[in-house]
C-alpha positions in Angstrom: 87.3 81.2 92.7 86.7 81.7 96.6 88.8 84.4 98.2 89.4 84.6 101.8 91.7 86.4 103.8 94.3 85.3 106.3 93.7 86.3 110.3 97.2 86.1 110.5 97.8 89.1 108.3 96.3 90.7 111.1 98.7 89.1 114.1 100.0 91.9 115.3 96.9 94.3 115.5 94.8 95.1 117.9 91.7 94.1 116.1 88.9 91.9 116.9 87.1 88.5 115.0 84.3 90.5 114.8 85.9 93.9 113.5 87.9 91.5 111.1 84.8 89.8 109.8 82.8 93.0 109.2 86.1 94.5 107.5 86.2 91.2 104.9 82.7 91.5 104.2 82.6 95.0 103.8 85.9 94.5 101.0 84.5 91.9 99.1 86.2 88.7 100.8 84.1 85.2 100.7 86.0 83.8 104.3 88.2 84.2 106.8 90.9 82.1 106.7 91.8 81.4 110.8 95.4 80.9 112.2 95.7 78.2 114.9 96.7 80.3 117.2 93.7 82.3 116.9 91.1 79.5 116.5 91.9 78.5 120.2 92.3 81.4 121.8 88.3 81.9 120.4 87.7 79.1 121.7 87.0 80.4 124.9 84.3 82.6 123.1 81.8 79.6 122.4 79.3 81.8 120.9 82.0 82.7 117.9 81.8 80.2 115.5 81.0 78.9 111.7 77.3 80.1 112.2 78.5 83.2 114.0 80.6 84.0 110.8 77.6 82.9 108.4 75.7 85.7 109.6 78.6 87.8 108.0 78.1 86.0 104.9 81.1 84.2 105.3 83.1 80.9 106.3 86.4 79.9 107.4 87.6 77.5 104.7 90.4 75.6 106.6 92.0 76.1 109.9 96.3 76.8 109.6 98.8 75.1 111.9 101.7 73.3 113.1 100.8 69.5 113.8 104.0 68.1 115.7 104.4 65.5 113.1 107.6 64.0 115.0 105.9 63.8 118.3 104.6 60.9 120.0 102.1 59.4 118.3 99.6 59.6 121.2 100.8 63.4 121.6 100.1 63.5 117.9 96.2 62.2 118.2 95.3 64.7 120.6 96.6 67.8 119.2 94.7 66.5 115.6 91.4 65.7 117.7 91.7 69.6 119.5 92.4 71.3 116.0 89.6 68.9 114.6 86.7 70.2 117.1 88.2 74.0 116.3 87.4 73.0 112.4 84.0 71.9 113.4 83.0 74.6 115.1 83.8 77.3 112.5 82.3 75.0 110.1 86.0 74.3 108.0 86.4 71.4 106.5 90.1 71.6 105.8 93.5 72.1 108.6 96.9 72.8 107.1 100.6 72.1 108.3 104.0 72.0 107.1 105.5 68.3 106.2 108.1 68.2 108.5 111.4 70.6 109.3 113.5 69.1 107.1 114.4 70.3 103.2 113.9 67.1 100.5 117.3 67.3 99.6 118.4 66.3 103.1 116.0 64.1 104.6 117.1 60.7 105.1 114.7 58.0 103.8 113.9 57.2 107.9 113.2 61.2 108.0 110.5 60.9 105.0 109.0 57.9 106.5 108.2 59.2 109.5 106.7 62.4 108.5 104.6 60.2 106.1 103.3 58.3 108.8 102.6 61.3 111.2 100.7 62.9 108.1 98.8 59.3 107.7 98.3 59.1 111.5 96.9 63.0 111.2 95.0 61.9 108.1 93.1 59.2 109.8 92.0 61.3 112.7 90.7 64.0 110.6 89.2 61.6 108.5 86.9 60.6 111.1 85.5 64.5 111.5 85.0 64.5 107.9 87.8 67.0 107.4 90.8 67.5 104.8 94.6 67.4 105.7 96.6 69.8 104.2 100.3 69.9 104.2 101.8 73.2 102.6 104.3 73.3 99.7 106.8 75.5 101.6 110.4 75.7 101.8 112.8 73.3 104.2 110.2 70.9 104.2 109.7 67.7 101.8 107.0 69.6 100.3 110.0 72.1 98.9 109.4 71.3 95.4 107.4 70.0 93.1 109.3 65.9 92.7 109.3 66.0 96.4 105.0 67.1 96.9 104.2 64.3 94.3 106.3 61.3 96.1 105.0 62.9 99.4 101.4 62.4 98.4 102.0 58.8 97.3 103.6 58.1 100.6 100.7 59.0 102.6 98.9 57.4 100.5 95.2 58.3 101.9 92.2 60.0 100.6 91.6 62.8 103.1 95.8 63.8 102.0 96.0 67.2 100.2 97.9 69.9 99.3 97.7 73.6 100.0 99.3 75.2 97.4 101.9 78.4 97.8 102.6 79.5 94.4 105.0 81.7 95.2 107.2 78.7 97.5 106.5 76.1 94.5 108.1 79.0 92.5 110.5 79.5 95.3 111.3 75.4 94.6 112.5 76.2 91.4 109.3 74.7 89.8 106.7 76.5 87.2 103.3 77.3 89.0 101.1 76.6 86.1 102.5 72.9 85.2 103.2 72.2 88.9 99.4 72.9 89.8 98.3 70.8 86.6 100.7 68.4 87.4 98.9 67.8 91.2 95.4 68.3 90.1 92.6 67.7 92.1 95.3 66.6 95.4 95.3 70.6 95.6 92.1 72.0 97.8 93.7 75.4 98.8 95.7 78.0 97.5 97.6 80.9 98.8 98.5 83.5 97.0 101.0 86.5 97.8 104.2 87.9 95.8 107.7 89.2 96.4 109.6 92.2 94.4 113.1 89.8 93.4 113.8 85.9 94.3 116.5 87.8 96.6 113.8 88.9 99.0 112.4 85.4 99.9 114.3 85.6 102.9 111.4 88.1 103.9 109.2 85.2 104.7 111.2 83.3 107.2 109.2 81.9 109.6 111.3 84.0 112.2 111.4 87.1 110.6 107.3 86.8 109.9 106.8 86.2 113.3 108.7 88.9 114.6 106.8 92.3 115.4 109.5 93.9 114.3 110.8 92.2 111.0 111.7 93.1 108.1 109.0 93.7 105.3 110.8 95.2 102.6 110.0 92.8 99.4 106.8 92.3 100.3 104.5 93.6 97.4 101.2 93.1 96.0 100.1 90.7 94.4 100.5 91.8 90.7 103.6 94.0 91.4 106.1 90.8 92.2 108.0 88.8 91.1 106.0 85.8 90.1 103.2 86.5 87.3 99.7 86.2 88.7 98.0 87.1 85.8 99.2 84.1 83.8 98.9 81.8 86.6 95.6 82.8 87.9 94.2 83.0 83.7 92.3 79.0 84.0 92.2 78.9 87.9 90.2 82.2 88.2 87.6 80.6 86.3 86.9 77.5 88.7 84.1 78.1 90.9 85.2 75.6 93.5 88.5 76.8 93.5 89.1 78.4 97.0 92.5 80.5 97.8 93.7 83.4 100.7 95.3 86.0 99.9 98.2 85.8 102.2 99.5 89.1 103.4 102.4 89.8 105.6 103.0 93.4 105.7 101.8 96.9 106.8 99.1 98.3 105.7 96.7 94.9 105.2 93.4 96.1 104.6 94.3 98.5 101.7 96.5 96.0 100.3 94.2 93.1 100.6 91.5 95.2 98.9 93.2 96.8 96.6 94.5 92.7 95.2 90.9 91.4 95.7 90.0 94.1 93.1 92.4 93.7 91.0 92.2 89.6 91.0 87.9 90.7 90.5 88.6 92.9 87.2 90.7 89.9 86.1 88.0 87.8 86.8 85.7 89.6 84.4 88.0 90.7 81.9 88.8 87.0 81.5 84.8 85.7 81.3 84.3 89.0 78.6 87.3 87.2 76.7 85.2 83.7 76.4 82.4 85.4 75.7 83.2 86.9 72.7 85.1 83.9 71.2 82.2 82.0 71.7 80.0 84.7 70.2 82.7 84.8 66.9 83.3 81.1 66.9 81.0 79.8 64.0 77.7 77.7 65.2 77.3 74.0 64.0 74.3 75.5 62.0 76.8 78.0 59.9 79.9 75.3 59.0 
C-alpha cells in the first residue's frame, strides 16, 4: 500500500511545498496528497510541479476539493477544467469532492438527481484529461453510508466515477469498514485513514471546527489508539501493492504523529507478510500429500 500525507494537515503552518516534501521523504511517505486550496495557490510557482516532486521521490496521488456540484453547469465545467490542469501538472491522476450538502436520509429524489448529474457532468470533463473522480464517503452528504455510496455510484453511472474511501465516516455511517470496502471493490481508488478516541468525538471533524485555527482537537488520536480498529481493517488491504491511502491528520503536532502512524502501519506491514510466509513454509507441498 501507497502512503501519502495530507498538505492540509499542514494548513495552518508556516511551512513550505518544498520543506513539506523534504519532511515526507525524509519520514518514509510515498506522496503528497495536495489540498485545493494549495494546488492553486502553487500554481503561480510554475516550476513546482509533478516532476518537481519526482525529484523527491514522490507524487501527489489525487488533488482534494469542493466541486460546486449545484452550480451552473457552465460554472461547473470550468471549475472541473482549472482543477483538471492543477491534476496534470503535479502529475495526479485522481480529484476528490464531497457528493453534495445534503445527508441521504433527507435528500429528496430531485436533490439526488442533481448531484448525480453534476458528478456525471464533472466525470465527463475529467474523463477527457484522463483523470479519476472521486467523491468522499463523508457525513451530511449521500455518500453518508454505505446503501447510499452504492446507489450513488449506479446513478452516475460512468467509468471515470470512484470513491475515496474514509473509514472512519463509513464507520461514522453506521456501516462495517471491512464488508463496506469489499462490498465497493474496485469503485474505491483512495483511502483515508485517521481515528477518533469515542464515536462522541466525531463532532471534532466538522468541517467548521477543522477549518478553524482555533478548534477544538481533543479526540483526535492516532491511528491505532481510536476508536475504529485499524489493525483488523488494514490486515488484507495492507497487502495490495496498488492500494494507495493518506494518512489524514488534523491535529497538533503532525509530523510526529504522522511518523510515528507511518511506522506503525510499516511494522504491520511486515509482521503481516512474516505471517504468510511461514504458513506457506508449514503448509504441506503437492509433492508431500
Amino acid at each position: 500500500m501507497k502512503l501519502s500525507i495530507c498538505s492540509i494537515s499542514f494548513r495552518h503552518h508556516l511551512i513550505s511545498i518544498g520543506e513539506m516534501a523534504a519532511w515526507a521523504r525524509s519520514a518514509g511517505f510515498q506522496g503528497i496528497e495536495l489540498w485545493g486550496v494549495h494546488a492553486r495557490n502553487l500554481a503561480a510557482h510554475p516550476e513546482r510541479n509533478g516532476a518537481w516532486l519526482d525529484d523527491y521521490g514522490l507524487s501527489a496521488p489525487m488533488i482534494s476539493d469542493y466541486l460546486p456540484l449545484d452550480a451552473d453547469v457552465r460554472l461547473l465545467r470550468q471549475k472541473t477544467i482549472e482543477l483538471c490542469q492543477l491534476a496534470k501538472n503535479w502529475g495526479a491522476a485522481k480529484i476528490r469532492t464531497f457528493a453534495g450538502k445534503t445527508a441521504s436520509k433527507t435528500a429528496s429524489g430531485e436533490e439526488r438527481r442533481l448531484i448525480a448529474g453534476g458528478l456525471r457532468e464533472v466525470c465527463d470533463v475529467a474523463a477527457s484529461y484522463g483523470i479519476y473522480l472521486l467523491a468522499e464517503t463523508h457525513p451530511d452528504t449521500l455518500a453518508d453510508t454505505a446503501a447510499s455510496t452504492l446507489q450513488l455510484i449506479e446513478e452516475v453511472d460512468h467509468p471515470f466515477f470512484a470513491i475515496n474511501f474514509d473509514a472512519l465516516h463509513v464507520w461514522e455511517g453506521g456501516d462495517d469498514p471491512v464488508a463496506t470496502r469489499r462490498r465497493m471493490g474496485a469503485a474505491i481508488r483512495h483511502y483515508h485513514l485517521k481515528n477518533v478516541r469515542h464515536r462522541k468525538d466525531l463532532g471534532v471533524f466538522q468541517p467548521a471546527n477543522i477549518y478553524a485555527p482555533g478548534g477544538d482537537r481533543r479526540g483526535m488520536t492516532a491511528l491505532f489508539e481510536g476508536a475504529l480498529d485499524y489493525s483488523r481493517f488494514l490486515s488484507d488491504l495492507i497487502e495490495d501493492a496498488d492500494a494507495e491511502a493518506s494518512l489524514e491528520w488534523f491535529g497538533g503536532n503532525c509530523q510526529e504523529t504522522l511518523r510515528n502512524d507511518l511506522t506503525q502501519v510499516r511494522q504491520m506491514a511486515t509482521r503481516r507478510q512474516r505471517e504468510v510466509s511461514n504458513r506457506h513454509r508449514l503448509e504441506p507441498s503437492h509433492r508431500d500429500l
